[in-house]
C-alpha positions as CSV (number, residue, x, y, z in Angstrom):
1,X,19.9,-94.4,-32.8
2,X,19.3,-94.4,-29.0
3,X,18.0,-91.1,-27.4
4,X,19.3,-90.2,-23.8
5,X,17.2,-87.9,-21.3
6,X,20.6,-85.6,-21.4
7,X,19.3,-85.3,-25.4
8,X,16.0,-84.4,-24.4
9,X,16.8,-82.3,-21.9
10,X,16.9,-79.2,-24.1
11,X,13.2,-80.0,-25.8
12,X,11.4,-80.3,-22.3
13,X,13.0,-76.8,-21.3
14,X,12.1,-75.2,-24.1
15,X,8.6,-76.5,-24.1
16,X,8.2,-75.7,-20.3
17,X,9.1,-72.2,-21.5
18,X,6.8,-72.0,-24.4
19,X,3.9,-73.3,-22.3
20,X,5.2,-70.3,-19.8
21,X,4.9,-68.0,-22.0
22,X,1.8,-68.9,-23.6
23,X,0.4,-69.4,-19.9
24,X,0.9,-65.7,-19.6
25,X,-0.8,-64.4,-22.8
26,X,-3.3,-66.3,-21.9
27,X,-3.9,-63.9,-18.7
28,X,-3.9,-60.5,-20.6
29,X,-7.2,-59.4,-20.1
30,X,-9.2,-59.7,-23.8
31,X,-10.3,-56.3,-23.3
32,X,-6.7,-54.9,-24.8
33,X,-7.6,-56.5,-28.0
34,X,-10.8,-55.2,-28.3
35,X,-9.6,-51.4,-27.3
36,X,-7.0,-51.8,-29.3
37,X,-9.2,-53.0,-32.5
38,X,-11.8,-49.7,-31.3
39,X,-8.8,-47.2,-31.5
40,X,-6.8,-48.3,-34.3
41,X,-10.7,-48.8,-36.7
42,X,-11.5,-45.8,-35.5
43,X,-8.1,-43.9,-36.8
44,X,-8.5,-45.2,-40.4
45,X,-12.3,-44.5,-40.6
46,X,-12.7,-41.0,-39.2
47,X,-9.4,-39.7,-41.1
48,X,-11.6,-41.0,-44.3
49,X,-14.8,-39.1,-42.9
50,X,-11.8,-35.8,-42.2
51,X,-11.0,-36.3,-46.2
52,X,-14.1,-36.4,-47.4
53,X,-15.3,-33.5,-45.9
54,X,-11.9,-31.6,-46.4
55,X,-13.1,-31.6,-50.1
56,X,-16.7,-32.0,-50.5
57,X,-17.0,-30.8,-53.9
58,X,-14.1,-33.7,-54.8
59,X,-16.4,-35.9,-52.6
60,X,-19.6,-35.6,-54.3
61,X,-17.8,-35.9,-58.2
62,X,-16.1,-39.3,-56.1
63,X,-19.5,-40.6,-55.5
64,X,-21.2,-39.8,-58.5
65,X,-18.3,-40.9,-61.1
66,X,-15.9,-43.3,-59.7
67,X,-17.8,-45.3,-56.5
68,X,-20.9,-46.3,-58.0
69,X,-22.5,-47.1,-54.9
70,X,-25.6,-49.0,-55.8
71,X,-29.9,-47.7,-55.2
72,X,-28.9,-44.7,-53.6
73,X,-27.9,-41.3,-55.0
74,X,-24.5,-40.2,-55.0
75,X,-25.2,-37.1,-53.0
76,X,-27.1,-39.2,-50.4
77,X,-24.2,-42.0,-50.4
78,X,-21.8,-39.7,-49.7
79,X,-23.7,-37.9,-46.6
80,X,-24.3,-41.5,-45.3
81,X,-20.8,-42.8,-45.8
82,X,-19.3,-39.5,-44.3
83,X,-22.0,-39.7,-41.2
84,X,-20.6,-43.3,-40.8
85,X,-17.0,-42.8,-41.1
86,X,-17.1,-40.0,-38.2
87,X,-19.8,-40.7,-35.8
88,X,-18.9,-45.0,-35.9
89,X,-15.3,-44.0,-34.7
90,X,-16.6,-41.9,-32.1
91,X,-18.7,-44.9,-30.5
92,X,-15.8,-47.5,-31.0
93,X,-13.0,-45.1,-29.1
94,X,-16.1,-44.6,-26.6
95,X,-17.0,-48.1,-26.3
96,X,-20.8,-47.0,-26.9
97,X,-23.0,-49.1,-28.7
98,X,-19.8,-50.6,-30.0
99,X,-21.4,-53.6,-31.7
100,X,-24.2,-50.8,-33.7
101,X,-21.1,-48.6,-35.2
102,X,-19.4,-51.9,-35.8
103,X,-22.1,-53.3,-37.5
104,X,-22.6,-50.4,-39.7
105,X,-18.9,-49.6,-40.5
106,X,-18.8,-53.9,-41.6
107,X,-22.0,-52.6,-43.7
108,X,-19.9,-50.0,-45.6
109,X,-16.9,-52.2,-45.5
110,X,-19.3,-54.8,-47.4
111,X,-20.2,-52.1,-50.1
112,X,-16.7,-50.8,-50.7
113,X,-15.5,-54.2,-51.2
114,X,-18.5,-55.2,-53.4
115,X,-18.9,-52.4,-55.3
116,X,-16.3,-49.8,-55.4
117,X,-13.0,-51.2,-54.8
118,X,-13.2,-55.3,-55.2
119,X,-9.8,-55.9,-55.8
120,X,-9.1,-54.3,-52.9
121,X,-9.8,-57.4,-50.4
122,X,-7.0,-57.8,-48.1
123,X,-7.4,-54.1,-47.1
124,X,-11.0,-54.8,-46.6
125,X,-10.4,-58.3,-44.7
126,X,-7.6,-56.3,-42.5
127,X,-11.4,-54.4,-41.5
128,X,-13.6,-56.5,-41.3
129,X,-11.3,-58.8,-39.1
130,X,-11.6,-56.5,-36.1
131,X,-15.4,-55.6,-36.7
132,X,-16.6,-58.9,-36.8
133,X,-14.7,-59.9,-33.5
134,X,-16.1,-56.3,-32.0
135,X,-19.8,-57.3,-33.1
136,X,-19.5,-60.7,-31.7
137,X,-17.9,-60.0,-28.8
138,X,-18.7,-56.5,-27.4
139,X,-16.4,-53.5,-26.6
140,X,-15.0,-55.3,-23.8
141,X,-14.8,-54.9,-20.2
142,X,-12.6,-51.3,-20.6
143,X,-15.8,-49.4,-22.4
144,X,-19.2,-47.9,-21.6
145,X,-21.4,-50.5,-23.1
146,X,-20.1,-52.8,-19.8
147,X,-21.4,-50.3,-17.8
148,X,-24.7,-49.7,-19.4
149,X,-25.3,-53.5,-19.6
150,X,-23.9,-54.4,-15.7
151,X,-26.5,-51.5,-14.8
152,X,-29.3,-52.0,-17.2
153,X,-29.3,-55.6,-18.3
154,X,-27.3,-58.0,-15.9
155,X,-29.9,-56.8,-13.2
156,X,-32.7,-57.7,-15.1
């Protein structure tokens, strides 16, 4: 079988098109990503922190009965994981001290997955996707930790 340009035309168009397009994705700025990973882990952890503290009573019997957090008290591990799951979103939607409130929201991620809800993994992973790439890589450049650190630690 012999193979003409006039076959081939078709395949180099649509690869110049593909490498267009991906040429433009390429330019999106990463810092959409990263706001985008700091709004949408903040919704699903402070509307957690909002439940739990819409029904503390239910909270505390959660903790004690059903999560079996390990070393700490139930009472304490509930304060701690409400504390978490309201001011960590705060920080991420802020962009301050992104990669502290990421770390500790991967923390709890850790524990839930570990020791309250292990079959729940994908949900977890969906989680700890974003956090990892917003401890590695910062808030991004549409946040106040670029600020602080063009200010503070870039003069330095």
């Amino acid at each position: 079988m012999n193979i003409t340009s006039a076959d081939m035309a078709p395949t180099i168009g649509l690869r110049q098109v593909a490498a267009s397009v991906l040429q433009q994705l390429e330019r999106l700025p990463t810092a959409l990503p990263q706001f985008v990973f700091r709004i949408a882990l903040a919704i699903n952890f402070f509307r957690s922190g909002l439940t739990k503290l819409a029904s503390w009573d239910t909270t505390i019997l959660l903790f004690g009965n059903e999560y079996n957090v390990p070393l700490l008290p139930p009472e304490l591990a509930a304060y701690l994981a409400t504390a978490v799951e309201l001011a960590a979103p705060v920080a991420l939607v802020l962009g301050l001290g992104t990669r502290f409130a990421a770390a500790a929201m991967l923390g709890m991620t850790l524990v839930i997955q570990i020791f309250v809800y292990p079959g729940s993994y994908p949900d977890h992973l969906l989680w700890a996707g974003p956090l990892l790439f917003l401890l590695f890589r910062g808030a991004g450049a549409w946040s106040i930790d670029v600020r602080f650190r063009r200010h503070f630690l870039d003069r330095a």
